[in-house]
C-alpha positions, -999 to +999 in steps of 0.1 A: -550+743+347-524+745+373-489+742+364-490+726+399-516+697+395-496+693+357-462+682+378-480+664+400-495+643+378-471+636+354-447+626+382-474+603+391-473+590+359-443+595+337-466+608+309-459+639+288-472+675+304-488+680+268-510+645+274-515+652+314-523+690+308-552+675+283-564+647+306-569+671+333-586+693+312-608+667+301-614+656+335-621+694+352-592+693+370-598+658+389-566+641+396-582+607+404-601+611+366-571+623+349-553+596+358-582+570+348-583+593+311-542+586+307-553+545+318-574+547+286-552+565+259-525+540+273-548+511+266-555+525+235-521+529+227-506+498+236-534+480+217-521+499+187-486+491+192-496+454+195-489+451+161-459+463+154-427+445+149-399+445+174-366+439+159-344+457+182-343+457+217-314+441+246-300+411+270-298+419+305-281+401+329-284+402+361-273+386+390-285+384+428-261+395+456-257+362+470-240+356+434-260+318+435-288+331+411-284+351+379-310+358+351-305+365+308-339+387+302-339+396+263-365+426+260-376+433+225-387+471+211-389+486+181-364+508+175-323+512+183-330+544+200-355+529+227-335+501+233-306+529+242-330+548+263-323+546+300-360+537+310-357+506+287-325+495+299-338+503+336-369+482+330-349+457+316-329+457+354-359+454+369-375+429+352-342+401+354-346+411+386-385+399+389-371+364+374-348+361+401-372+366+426-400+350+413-390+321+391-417+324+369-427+292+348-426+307+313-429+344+295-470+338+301-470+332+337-444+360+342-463+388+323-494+380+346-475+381+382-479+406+407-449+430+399-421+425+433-416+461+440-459+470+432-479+443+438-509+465+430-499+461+393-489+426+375-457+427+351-476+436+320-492+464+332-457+477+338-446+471+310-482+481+292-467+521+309-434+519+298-451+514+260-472+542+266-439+566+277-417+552+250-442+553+224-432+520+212-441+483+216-421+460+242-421+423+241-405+405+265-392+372+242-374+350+264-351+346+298-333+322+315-324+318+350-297+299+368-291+290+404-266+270+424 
């Protein structure tokens, strides 16, 4: 396998090179395959994760630029050191922001709109590949948002 095609796709996806070395292997070296290979083990994975508790985790706050809307976003996880983790805490960001901008309804209807910055992917299946690169599950519990 190319060191190359390795890069490319983990960029692409933000997986480990161990896991996109073997999902190119297991796909001869077909990017478009590898990446549907990582889909599953991330399925997989996330299904497994399901389960488990999430005790830890942190409050974002955020608040527009036209300082008339802000957003509390708790995010839930399992451990101290994800929650410290700066893909967490930028998810987090990105997420209060989604609230702002979309005024969802409820935690339901949130988790199943079309992501602001990819449409191609709704907010769970963000979040479904930031359990898969952490390794641990995230819940999103609650959030509040106010505006003038």
């Amino acid at each position: 396998m190319s060191i190359d095609l390795i890069k490319q796709l983990r960029e692409q996806t933000g997986m480990s090179v161990a896991e996109c070395k073997k999902a190119l292997e297991a796909s001869g070296g077909d990017m478009g395959k590898a990446r549907e290979v990582l889909k599953e083990q991330n399925k997989a994975l996330v299904d497994k994760k399901a389960q488990s508790a999430t005790g830890e985790g942190i409050i974002e706050a955020y608040i527009h630029a036209n300082a008339k809307i802000g957003v509390l976003l708790e995010m839930n996880c399992q451990t101290d050191f994800v929650a410290r983790n700066p893909e967490f805490k930028g998810l987090a960001r990105d997420l209060a922001m989604q609230v702002a901008a979309a005024n969802p309804e409820n935690v339901a209807v949130f988790l199943s709109q079309p992501y602001i910055k990819d449409p191609s992917k709704t907010v769970q299946e963000l979040v479904n590949e930031h359990i898969a690169k952490l390794g641990e599950n995230i819940k999103i519990n609650r959030f509040a948002r106010y505006q003038i």
